[in-house]
N, C-alpha and C positions, 0 to 999 in steps of 0.2 A: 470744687464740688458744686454742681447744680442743686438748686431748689425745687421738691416736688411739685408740682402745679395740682396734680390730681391727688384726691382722698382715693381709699385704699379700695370701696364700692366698684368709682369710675375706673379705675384701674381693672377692675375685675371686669368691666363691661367691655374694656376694649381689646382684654383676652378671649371672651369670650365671641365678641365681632370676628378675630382671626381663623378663630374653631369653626364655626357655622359659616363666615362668610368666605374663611380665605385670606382676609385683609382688613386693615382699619387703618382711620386715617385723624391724625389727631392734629390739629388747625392752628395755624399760626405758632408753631411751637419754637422752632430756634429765630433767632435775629437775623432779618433780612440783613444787617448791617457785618453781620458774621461771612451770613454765604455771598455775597457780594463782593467781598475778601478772596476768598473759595476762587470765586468765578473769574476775577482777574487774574491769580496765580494759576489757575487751568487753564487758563488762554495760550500762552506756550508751550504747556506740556500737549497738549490739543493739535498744537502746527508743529510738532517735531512727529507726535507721534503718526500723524497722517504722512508725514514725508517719507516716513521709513516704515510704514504698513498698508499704505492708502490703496496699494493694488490691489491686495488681499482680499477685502471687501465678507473677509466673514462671517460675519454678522450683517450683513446683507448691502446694498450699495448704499455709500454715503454715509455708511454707519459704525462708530468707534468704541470698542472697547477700550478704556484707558484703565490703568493699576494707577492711584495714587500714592506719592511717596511718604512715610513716616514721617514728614517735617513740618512745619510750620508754612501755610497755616491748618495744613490738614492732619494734623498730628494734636487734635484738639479733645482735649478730656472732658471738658464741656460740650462736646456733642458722641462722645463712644460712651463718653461714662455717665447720659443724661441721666438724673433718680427715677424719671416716669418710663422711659424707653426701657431702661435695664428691669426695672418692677414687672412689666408687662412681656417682657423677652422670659425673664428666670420665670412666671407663670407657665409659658407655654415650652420652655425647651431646659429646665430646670435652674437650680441655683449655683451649678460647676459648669456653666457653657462656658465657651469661648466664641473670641472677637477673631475671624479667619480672612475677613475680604475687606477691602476699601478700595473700592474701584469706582467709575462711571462707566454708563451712557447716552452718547449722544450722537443723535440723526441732525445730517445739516439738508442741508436743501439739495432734494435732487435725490433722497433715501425715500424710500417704500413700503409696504406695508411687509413685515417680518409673518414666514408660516408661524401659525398657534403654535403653542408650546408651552413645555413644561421645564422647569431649570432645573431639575434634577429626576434621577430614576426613581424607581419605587424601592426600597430597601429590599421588601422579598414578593417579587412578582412575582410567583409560582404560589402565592395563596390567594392572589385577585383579591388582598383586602389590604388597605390601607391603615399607618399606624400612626398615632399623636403625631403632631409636629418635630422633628427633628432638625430642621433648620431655616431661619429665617432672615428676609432681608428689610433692613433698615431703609429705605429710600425716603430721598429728599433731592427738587431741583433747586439748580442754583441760579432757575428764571422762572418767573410764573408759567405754567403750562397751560396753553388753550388748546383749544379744538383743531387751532393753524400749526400749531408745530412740536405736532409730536408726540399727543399724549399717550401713555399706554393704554391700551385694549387688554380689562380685564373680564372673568369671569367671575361668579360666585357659586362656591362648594364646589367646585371641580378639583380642589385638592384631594378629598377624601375618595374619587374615584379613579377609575385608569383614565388612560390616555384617552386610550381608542371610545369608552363607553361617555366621557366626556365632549369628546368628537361628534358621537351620534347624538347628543343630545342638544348640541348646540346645533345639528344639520335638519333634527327636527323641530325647532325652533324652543324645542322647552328650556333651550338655556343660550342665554344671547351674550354677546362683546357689549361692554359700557366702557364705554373713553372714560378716564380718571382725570381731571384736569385738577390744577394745583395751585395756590400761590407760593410765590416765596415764602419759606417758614414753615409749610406743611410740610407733615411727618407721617409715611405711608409705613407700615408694616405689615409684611406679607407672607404667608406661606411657600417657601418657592415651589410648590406642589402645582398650585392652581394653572389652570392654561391662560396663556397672556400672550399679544404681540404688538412688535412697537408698530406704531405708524409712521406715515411723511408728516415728512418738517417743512411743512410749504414757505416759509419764513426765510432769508438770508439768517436769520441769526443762528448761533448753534443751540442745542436744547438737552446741555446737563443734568443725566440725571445721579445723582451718587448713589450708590449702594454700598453698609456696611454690614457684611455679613455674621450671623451667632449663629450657634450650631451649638446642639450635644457634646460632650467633651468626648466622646467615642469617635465621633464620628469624622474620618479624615478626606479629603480631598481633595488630591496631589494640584490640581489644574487651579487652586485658588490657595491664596498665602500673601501675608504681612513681610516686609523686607524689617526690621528693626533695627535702625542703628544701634550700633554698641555704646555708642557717646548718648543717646538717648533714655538708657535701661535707670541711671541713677536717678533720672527724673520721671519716672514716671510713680503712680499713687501704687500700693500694696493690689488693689483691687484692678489697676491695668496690668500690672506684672501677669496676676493669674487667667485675666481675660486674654492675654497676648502669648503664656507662657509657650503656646507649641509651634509658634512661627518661627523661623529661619531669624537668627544674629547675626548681620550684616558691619562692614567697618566703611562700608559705601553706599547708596541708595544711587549712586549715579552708575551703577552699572546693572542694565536692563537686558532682558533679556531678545533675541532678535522678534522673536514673535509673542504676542498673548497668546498664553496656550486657551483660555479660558473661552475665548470668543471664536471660538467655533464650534463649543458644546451648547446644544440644544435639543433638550429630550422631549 
């Protein structure tokens, strides 16, 4: 079990950043010496998974979706089950969510600027109003992110409207793209409402970014999902059990599937 950093105020402020702005971003929060770890063991799954998707290019050229697997070392309770991250998640999408994605992205060199977008629909587009947060993503890279490779293109409060009316307003300038740059350790939480696109990684190195997705316990979404070993279920805490309960029981993690279904959706 992790230690909370923030009092219960700050906590309130950085739910309060994701409501109005979309996103917050809370600094230096895990151990560069943790994701460092991360980043060596995603180096192969990285050069397999390009070998056997790299033409697909779904997510745009040069650009990868990867599903991480429940194992060590990304099967880590001290960064799904952090006190401050889960405090400011259960604020904004209650205290029965669930934990549904642990995936990355990363643009290597020679990837592009991705069209705007939003990573999920509106629940009920036929009333043109937008409703609380229902699902969010946990992001963190596993390299410092500059301005050379890669950083996401975000907006602010374009969650709370449509698509299209966030479009216009970004065409008439009243709402612009801000590059998010990061260090190792920073912990971005987002609406995946908000319109966002990756950029070029002008850099030879690759530029990991994780995402662990929470979500409403309602709410389901065939195209993202946790693989969980079965040898892994006796080890996990009462409070991962419930965060993991609706993911797929697996007796393997080495059997993948031929394509991400997930990296071609973009709303």
């Amino acid at each position: 079990m992790t230690i909370q950093r923030y009092n219960q105020q700050q906590i309130e402020s950085f739910a309060q950043a994701v409501l109005l702005d979309g996103y917050c971003v809370l600094p230096n929060h895990f151990s560069p010496a943790t994701l460092d770890a991360w980043r060596e063991a995603f180096a192969p799954l990285l050069k397999e998974h390009i070998e056997r998707e790299g033409k697909l290019q779904n997510r745009g050229s040069a650009r990868y979706y990867v599903t991480l697997p429940f194992t060590t070392p990304f099967a880590d309770a001290n960064i799904y089950e952090d006190e401050d991250i889960l405090a400011i998640v259960e604020l904004l999408v209650g205290k029965d969510m669930v934990m549904c994605q642990l995936a990355t992205d990363t643009p290597l060199l020679g990837s592009d600027y991705q069209d705007v977008h939003r990573d999920t629909l509106p629940l009920f587009p036929e009333t043109g109003k937008e409703t609380p947060p229902y699902q969010l993503a946990v992001n963190f890279p596993l390299v410092d992110i500059t301005l050379e490779n890669g950083p996401m293109d975000i907006t602010r409060g374009t969650h709370m409207m449509s698509k299209e009316e966030g479009l216009r307003r970004m065409e008439s300038g009243e709402i612009k793209l801000e590059p998010v740059t990061m260090q190792l350790g920073d912990v971005m939480i987002r609406d995946v409402r908000g319109l966002h696109r990756g950029t070029p990684n002008h850099t030879s190195i690759p530029r990991p970014m994780v995402v662990i997705g929470y979500s409403r316990r309602w709410l389901y979404r065939p195209e993202v999902s946790i693989n969980i070993p079965r040898q892994a279920l006796d080890t996990l805490s009462p409070r991962a059990r419930h965060l993991l309960r609706f993911n797929p029981i697996v007796d393997s993690v080495e059997e993948k599937p031929e394509v991400e279904v997930y990296q071609s959706f973009a709303y």
